[in-house]
C-alpha positions as protocol buffer text, in pm:
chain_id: "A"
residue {
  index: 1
  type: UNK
  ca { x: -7 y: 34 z: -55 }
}
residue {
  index: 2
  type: UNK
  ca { x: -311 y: 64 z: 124 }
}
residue {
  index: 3
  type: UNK
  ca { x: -514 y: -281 z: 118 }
}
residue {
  index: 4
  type: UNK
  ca { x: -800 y: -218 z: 360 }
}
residue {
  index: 5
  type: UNK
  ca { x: -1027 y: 44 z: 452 }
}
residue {
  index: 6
  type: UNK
  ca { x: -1279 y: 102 z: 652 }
}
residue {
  index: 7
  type: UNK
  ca { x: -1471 y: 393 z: 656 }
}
residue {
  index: 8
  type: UNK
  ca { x: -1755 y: 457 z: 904 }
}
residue {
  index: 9
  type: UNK
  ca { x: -1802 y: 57 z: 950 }
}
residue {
  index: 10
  type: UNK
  ca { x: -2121 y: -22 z: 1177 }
}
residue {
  index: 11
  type: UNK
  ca { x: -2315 y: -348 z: 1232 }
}
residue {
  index: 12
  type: UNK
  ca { x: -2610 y: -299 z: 1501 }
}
residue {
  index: 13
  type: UNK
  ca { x: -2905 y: -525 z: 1589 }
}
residue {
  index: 14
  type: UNK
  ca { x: -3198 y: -544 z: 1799 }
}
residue {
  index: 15
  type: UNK
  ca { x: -3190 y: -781 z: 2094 }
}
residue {
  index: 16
  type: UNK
  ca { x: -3503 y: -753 z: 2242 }
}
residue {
  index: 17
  type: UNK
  ca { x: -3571 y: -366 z: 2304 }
}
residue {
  index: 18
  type: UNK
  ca { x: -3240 y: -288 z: 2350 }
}
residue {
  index: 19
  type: UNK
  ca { x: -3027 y: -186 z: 2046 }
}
residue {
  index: 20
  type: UNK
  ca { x: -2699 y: -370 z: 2017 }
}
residue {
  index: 21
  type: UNK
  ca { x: -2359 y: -168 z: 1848 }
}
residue {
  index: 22
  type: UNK
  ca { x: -2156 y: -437 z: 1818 }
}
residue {
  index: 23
  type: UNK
  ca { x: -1941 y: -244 z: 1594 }
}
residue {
  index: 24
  type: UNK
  ca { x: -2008 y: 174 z: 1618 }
}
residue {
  index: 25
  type: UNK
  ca { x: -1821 y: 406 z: 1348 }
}
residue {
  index: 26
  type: UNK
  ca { x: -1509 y: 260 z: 1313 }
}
residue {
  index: 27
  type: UNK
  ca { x: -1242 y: 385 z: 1063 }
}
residue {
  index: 28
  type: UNK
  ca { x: -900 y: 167 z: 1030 }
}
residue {
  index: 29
  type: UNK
  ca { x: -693 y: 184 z: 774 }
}
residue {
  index: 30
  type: UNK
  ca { x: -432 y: -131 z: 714 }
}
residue {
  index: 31
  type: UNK
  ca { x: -81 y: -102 z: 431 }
}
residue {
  index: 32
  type: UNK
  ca { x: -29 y: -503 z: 277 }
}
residue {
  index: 33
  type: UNK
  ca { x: 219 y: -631 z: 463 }
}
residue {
  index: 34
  type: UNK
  ca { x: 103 y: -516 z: 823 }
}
residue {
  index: 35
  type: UNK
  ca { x: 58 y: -750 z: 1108 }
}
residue {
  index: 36
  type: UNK
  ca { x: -215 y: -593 z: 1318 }
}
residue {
  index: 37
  type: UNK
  ca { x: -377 y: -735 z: 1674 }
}
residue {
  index: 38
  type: UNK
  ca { x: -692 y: -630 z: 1772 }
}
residue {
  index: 39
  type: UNK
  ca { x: -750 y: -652 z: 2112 }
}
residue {
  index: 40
  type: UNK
  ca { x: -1091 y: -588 z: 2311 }
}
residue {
  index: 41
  type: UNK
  ca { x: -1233 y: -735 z: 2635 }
}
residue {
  index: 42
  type: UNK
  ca { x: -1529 y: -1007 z: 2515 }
}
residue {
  index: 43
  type: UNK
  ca { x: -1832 y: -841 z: 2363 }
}
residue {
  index: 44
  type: UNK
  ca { x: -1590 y: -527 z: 2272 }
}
residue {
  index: 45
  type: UNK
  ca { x: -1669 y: -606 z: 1891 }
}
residue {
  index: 46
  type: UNK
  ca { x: -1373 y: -794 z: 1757 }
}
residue {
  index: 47
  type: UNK
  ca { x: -1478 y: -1087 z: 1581 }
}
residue {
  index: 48
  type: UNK
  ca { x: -1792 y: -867 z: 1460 }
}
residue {
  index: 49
  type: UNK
  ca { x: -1508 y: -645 z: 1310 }
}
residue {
  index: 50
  type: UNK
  ca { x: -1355 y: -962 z: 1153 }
}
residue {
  index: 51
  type: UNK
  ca { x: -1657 y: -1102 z: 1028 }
}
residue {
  index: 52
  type: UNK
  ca { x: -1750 y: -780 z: 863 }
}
residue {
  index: 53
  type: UNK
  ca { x: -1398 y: -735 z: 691 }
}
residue {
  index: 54
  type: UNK
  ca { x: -1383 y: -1114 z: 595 }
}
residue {
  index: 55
  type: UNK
  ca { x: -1777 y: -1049 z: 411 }
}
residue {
  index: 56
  type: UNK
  ca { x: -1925 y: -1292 z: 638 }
}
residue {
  index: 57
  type: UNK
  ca { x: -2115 y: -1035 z: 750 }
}
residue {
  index: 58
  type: UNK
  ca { x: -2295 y: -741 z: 663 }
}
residue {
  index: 59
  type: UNK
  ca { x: -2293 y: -375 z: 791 }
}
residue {
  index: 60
  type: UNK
  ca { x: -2584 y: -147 z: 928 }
}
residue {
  index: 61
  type: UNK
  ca { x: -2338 y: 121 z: 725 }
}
residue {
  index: 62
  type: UNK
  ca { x: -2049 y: 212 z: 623 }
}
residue {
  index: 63
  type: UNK
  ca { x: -1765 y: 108 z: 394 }
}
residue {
  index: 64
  type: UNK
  ca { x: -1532 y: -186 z: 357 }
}
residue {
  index: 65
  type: UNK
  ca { x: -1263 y: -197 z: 92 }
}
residue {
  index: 66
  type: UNK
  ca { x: -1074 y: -454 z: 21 }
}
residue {
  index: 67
  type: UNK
  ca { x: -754 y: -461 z: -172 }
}
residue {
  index: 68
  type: UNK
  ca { x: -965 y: -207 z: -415 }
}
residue {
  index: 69
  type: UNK
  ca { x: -1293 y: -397 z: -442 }
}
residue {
  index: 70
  type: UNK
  ca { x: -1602 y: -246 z: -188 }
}
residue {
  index: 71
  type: UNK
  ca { x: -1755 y: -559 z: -60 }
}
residue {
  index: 72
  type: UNK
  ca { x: -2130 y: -392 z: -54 }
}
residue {
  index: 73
  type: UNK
  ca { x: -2096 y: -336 z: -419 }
}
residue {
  index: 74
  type: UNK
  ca { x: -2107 y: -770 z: -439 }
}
residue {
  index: 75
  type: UNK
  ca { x: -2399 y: -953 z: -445 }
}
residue {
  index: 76
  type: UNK
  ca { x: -2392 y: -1283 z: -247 }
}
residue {
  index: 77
  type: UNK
  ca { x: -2248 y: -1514 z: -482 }
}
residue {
  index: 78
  type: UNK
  ca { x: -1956 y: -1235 z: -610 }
}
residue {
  index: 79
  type: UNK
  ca { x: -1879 y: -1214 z: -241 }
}
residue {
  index: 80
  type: UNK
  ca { x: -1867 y: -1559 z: -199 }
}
residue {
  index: 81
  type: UNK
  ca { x: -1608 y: -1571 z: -483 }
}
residue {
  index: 82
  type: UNK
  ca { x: -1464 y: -1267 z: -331 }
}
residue {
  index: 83
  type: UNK
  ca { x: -1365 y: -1432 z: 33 }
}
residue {
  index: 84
  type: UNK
  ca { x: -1234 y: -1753 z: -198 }
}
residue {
  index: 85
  type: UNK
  ca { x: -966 y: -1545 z: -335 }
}
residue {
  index: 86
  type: UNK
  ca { x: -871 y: -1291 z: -115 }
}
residue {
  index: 87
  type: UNK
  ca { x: -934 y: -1326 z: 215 }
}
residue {
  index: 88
  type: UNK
  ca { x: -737 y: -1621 z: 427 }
}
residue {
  index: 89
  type: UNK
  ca { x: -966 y: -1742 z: 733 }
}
residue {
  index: 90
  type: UNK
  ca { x: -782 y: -1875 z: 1031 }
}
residue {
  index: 91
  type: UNK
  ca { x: -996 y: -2001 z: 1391 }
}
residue {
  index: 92
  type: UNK
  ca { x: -956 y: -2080 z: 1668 }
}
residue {
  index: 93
  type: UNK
  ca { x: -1116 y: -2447 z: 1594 }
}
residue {
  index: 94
  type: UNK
  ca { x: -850 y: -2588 z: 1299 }
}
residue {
  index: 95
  type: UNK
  ca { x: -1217 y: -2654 z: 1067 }
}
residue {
  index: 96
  type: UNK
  ca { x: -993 y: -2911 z: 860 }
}
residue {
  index: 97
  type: UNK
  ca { x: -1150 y: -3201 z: 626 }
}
residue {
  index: 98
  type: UNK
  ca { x: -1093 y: -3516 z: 841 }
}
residue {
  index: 99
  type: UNK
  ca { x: -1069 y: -3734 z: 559 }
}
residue {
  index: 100
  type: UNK
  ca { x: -832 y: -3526 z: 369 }
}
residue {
  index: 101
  type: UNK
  ca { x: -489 y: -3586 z: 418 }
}
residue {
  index: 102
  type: UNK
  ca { x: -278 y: -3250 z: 590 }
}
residue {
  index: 103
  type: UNK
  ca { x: -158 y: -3182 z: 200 }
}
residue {
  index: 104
  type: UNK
  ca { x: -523 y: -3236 z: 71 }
}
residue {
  index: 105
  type: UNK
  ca { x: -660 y: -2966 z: 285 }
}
residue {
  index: 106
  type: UNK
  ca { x: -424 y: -2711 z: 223 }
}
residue {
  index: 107
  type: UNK
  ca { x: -468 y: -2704 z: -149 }
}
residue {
  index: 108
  type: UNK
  ca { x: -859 y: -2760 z: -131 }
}
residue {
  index: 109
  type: UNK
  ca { x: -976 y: -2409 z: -145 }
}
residue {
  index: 110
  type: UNK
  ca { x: -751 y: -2335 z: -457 }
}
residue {
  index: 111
  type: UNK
  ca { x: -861 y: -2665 z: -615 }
}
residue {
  index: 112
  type: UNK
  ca { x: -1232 y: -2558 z: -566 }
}
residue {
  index: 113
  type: UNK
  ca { x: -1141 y: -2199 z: -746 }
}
residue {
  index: 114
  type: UNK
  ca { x: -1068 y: -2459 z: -1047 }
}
residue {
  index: 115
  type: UNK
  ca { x: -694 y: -2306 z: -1063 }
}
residue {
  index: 116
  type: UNK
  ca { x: -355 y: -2524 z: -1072 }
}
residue {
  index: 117
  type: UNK
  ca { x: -152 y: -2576 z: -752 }
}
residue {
  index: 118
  type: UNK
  ca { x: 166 y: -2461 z: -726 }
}
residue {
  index: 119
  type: UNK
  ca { x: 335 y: -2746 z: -587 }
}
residue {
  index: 120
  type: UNK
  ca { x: 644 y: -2597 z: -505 }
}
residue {
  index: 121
  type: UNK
  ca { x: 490 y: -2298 z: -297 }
}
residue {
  index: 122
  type: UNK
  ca { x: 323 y: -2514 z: -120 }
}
residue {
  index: 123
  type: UNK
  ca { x: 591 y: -2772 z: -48 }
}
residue {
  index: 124
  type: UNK
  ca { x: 792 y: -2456 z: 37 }
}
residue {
  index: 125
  type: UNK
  ca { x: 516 y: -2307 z: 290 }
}
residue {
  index: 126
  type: UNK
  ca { x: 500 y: -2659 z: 412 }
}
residue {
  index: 127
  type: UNK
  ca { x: 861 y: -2682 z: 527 }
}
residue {
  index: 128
  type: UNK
  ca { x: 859 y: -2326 z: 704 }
}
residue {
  index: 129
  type: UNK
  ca { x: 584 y: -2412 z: 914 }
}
residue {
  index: 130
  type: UNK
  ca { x: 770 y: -2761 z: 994 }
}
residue {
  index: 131
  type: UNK
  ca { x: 473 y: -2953 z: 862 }
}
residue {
  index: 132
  type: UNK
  ca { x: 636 y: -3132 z: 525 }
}
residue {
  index: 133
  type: UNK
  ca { x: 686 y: -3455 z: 707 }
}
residue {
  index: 134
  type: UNK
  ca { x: 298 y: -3452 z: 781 }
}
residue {
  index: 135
  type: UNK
  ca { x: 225 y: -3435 z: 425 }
}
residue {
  index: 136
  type: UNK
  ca { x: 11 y: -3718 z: 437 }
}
residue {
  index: 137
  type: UNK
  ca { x: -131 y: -3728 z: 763 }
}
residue {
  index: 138
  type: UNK
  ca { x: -484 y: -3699 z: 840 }
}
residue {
  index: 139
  type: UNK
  ca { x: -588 y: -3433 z: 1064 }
}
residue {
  index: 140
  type: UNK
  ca { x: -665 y: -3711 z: 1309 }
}
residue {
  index: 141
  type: UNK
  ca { x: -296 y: -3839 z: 1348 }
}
residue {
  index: 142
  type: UNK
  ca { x: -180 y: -3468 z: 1386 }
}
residue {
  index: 143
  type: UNK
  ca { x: -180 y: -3282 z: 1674 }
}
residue {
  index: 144
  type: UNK
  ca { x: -304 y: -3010 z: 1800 }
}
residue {
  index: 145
  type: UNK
  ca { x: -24 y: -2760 z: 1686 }
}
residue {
  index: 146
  type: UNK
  ca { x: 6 y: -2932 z: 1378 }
}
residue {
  index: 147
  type: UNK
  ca { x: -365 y: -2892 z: 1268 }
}
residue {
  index: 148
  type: UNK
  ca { x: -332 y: -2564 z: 1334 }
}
residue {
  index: 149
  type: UNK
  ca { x: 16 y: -2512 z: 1096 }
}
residue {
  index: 150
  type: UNK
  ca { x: -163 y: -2665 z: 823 }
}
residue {
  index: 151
  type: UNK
  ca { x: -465 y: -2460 z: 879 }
}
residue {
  index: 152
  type: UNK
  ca { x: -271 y: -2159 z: 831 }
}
residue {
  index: 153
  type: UNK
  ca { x: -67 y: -2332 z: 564 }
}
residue {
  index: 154
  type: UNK
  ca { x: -426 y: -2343 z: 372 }
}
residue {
  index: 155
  type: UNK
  ca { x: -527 y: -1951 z: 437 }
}
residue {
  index: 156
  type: UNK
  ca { x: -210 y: -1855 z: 332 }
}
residue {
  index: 157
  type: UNK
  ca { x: -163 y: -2118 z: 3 }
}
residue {
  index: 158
  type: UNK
  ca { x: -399 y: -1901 z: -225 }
}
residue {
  index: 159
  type: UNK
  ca { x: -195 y: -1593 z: -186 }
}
residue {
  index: 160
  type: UNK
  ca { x: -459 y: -1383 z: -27 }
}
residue {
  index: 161
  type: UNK
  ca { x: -475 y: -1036 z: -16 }
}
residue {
  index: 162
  type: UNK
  ca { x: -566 y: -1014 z: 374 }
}
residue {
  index: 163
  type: UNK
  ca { x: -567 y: -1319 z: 652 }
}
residue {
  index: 164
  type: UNK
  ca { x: -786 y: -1254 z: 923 }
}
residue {
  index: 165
  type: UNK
  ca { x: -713 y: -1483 z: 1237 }
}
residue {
  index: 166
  type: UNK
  ca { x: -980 y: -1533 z: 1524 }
}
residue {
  index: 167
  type: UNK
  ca { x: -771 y: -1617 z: 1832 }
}
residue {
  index: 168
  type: UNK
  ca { x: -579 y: -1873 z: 1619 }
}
residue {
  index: 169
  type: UNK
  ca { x: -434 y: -2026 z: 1958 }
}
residue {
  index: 170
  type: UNK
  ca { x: -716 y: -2074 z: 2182 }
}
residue {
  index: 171
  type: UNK
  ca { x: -717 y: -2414 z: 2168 }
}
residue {
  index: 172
  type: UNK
  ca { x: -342 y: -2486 z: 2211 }
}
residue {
  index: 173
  type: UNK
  ca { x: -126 y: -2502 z: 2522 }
}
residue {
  index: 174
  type: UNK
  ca { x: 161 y: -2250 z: 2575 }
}
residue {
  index: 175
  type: UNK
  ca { x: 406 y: -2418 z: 2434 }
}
residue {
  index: 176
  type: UNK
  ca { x: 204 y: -2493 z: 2121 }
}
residue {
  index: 177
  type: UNK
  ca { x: 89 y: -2159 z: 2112 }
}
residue {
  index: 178
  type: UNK
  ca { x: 424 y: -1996 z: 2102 }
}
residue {
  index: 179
  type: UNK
  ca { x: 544 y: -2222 z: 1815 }
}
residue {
  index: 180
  type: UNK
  ca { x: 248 y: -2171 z: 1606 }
}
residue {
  index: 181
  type: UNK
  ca { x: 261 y: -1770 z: 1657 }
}
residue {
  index: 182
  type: UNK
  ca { x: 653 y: -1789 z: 1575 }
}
residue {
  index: 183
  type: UNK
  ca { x: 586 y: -2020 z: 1257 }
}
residue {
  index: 184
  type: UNK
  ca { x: 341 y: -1780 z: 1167 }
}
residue {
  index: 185
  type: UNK
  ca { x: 508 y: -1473 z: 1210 }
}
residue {
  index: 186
  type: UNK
  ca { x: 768 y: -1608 z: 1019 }
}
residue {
  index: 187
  type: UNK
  ca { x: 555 y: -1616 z: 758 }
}
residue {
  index: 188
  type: UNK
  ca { x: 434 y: -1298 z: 760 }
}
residue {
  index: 189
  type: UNK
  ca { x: 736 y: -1182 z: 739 }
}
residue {
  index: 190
  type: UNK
  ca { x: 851 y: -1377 z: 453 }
}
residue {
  index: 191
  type: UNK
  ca { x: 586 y: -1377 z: 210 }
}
residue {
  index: 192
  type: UNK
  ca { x: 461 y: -1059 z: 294 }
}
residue {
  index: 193
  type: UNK
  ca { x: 167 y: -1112 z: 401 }
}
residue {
  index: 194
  type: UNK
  ca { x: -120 y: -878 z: 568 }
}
residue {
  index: 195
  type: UNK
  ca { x: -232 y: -1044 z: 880 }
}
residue {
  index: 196
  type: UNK
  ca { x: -491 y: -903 z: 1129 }
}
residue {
  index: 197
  type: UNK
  ca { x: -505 y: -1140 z: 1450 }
}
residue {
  index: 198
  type: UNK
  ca { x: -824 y: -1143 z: 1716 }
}
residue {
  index: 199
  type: UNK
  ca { x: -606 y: -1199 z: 2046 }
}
residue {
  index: 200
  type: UNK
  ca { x: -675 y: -1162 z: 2435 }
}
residue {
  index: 201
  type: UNK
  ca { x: -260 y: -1237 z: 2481 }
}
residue {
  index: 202
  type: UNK
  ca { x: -38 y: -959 z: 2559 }
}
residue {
  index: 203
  type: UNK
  ca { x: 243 y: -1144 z: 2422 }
}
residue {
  index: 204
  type: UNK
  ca { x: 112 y: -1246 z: 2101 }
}
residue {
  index: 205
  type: UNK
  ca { x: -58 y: -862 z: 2064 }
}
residue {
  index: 206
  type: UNK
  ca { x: 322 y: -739 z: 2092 }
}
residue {
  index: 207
  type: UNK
  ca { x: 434 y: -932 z: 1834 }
}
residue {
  index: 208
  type: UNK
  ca { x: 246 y: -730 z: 1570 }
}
residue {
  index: 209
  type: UNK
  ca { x: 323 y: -410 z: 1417 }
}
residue {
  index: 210
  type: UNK
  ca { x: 4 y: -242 z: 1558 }
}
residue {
  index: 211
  type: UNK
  ca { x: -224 y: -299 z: 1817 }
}
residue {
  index: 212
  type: UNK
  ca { x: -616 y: -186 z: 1766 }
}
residue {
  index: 213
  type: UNK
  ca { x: -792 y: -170 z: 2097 }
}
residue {
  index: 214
  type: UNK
  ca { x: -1180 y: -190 z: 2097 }
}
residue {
  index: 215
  type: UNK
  ca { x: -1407 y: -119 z: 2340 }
}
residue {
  index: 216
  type: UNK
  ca { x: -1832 y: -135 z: 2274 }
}
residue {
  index: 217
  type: UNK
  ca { x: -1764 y: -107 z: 1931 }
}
residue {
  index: 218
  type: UNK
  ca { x: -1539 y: 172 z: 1871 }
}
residue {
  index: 219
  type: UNK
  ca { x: -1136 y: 204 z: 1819 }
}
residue {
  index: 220
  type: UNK
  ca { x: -995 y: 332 z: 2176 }
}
């Protein structure tokens, strides 16, 4: 099943007098369930690309469909609803609650949909990415590695139709960084989820299934 496409996606600006295409034409297509990297040197248009999936953006022109809903038929608020419930946000900076506890920060986006928490899921989702004992730590008694498990614990805890990462290990050593991509590969794999990750590393790139290079804007 096809959950994204994008069809002639472009986003340019003026800087100046010189006319920016920060992303140029692009056509992807992604099946739920896919693990894609997108890889670009900086300023090749990657986290433009994300943004503009993710509607935190808006195209120049073109067409972005997600899991059967085209986000430029949405007004701002729908949109807003939109991202809420189907799309998954991970960063590179963890953009936790500090005083919410690890468990309270997780289930805060689904709690502010006004839905009911599956308690179980999460305790389950928890435990894979080896964060259950953390429960009820602030983000301030967790490290770095850990902030980052229960960030992705959160994108993935409303069952999202799409996650879009945005180097999701930037901030964490090597060691960190490999647990954190292993943990989260794991649960791509298990709950079937569609991930596309922003990287610069090789080695986390060949982890996906696919690799999208960019360069000025357009699928190389």
């Amino acid at each position: 099943m096809e959950i994204l496409k994008v069809k002639q996606l472009s986003k340019h600006y003026q800087d100046g007098g010189n006319l920016i295409k920060a992303v140029d034409e692009i056509d992807l297509n992604i099946e739920q369930g896919e693990f894609v990297s997108v890889v670009g040197s900086s300023g090749s248009g990657k986290t433009t690309l994300l943004n503009l999936i993710g509607g935190i953006d808006s195209p120049t022109s073109g067409e972005i469909i997600v899991d059967g809903t085209n986000l430029l038929s949405l007004n701002e608020t729908e949109r807003t609803i939109f991202r809420r419930r189907k799309v998954g946000f991970i960063f590179q900076s963890y953009n936790l609650v500090p005083v919410l506890n690890a468990w309270e920060n997780i289930v805060l986006p689904i709690e502010l949909d006004g839905r009911s928490v599956d308690d179980s899921y999460i305790l389950d989702l928890m435990k894979v990415l080896k964060i259950d004992d953390r429960r009820n730590h602030l983000p301030s008694a967790l490290s770095g590695g850990e902030q980052q498990r229960v960030a992705i614990a959160r994108a993935i805890a409303s069952n999202p139709s799409i996650i879009l990462a945005d180097e999701p290990t930037g901030n964490l050593d090597s060691e960190n960084s490999d647990e954190v991509m292993h943990l989260l590969k794991t649960c791509v794999d298990n709950y079937g989820i569609t991930l596309i990750l922003i990287t610069h590393n090789e080695d986390i790139s060949n982890m996906s299934g696919r690799i999208v290079h960019l360069k000025d804007g357009k699928v190389v």
